[in-house]
C-alpha angles and dihedrals in degrees: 000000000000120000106268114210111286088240132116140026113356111192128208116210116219132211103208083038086045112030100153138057083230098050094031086058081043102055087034099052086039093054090037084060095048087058106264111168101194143036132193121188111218117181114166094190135108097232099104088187102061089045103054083043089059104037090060095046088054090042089055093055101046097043078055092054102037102245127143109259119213148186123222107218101322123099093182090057088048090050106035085051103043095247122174089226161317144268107223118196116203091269096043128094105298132251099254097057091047102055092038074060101040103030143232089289084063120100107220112184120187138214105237084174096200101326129107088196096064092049086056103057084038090058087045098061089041118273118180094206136004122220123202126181176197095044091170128013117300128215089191093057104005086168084060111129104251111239121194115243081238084087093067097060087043095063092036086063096041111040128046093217127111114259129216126201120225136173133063085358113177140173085251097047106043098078089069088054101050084045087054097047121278121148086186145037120197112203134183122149097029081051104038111032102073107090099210110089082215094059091052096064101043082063101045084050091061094042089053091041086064089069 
């Protein structure tokens, strides 16, 4: 597939919200009608082989529907499913590494947390977007440093990457996020929680209506 533009809604799979191959297609298929544009697979667990398996089931379907399929932290994983990319946080496999593994066709993304600095070094080593965040408070990574939305309108001014928003996102408070600056807005409970495929959807479509 070609790469489609790193805008939109950029949703974030769960494993407690997802538990299962059968939910986590579900939830996926439901958030790619609504209009999601890009995908990360995060898996905290040990069990390598349920999450390869699942790794290549998402990346099928993304690769069908035309969104942007990415890797949290793991590089392996990326590699061993096809993926068009990872997400690399400040402590994983840099970037690099990563792109010297995946290529110069790979779009590697990294967590710059609430710091300019980082995304400059980030920009620097080649980063194809940068991601800052949270911006509220977050039930997926409540520890997570806060970052002012003024720093969205700081790296706006200042890269030319795309950014993506992360952190406590809702459908309330993402306006706010696309006005300061946000070219992205990774979502994972106010996306993936509702049970109802339909709802889902209803949800992935505000949030794409907002671009």
């Amino acid at each position: 597939m070609s790469v489609p533009a790193l805008r939109g809604l950029y949703g974030i799979t769960d494993s407690k919200l997802m538990p299962d191959d059968a939910t986590l297609e579900e939830r996926v298929m439901a958030a790619i009608d609504g209009g999601m544009t890009i995908l990360q697979y995060r898996d905290k667990s040990q069990d390598q082989e349920r999450r390869l398996r699942q790794a290549k089931m998402l990346m099928a379907l993304c690769d069908r529907a035309g969104v942007l399929f990415l890797i949290n932290d793991d590089v392996d994983l990326a590699e061993a499913c096809g993926a068009h990319g990872v997400h690399l946080g400040q402590s994983d496999e840099g970037l690099t590494s990563a792109r010297k593994r995946l290529g110069e066709r790979a779009i590697i993304g990294i967590t710059c947390e609430n710091s300019l600095a980082l995304a400059r070094t980030a920009t620097a080593q080649g980063a194809d977007y940068i991601a800052f965040g949270r911006f509220f408070p977050s039930v997926t990574k409540p520890d997570a440093k806060p970052a002012p939305l003024s720093l969205l309108n700081e790296a706006r001014k200042e890269f030319r990457l795309p950014v993506v928003a992360i952190g406590g996102i809702t459908r309330d408070n993402a306006p706010q996020l696309v006005e300061a600056g946000a070219d992205m807005l990774a979502v994972v409970n106010d996306l993936f929680s509702p049970e109802t495929p339909a709802t889902i959807t209803r949800r992935a479509q505000s949030y794409h209506q907002l671009f």
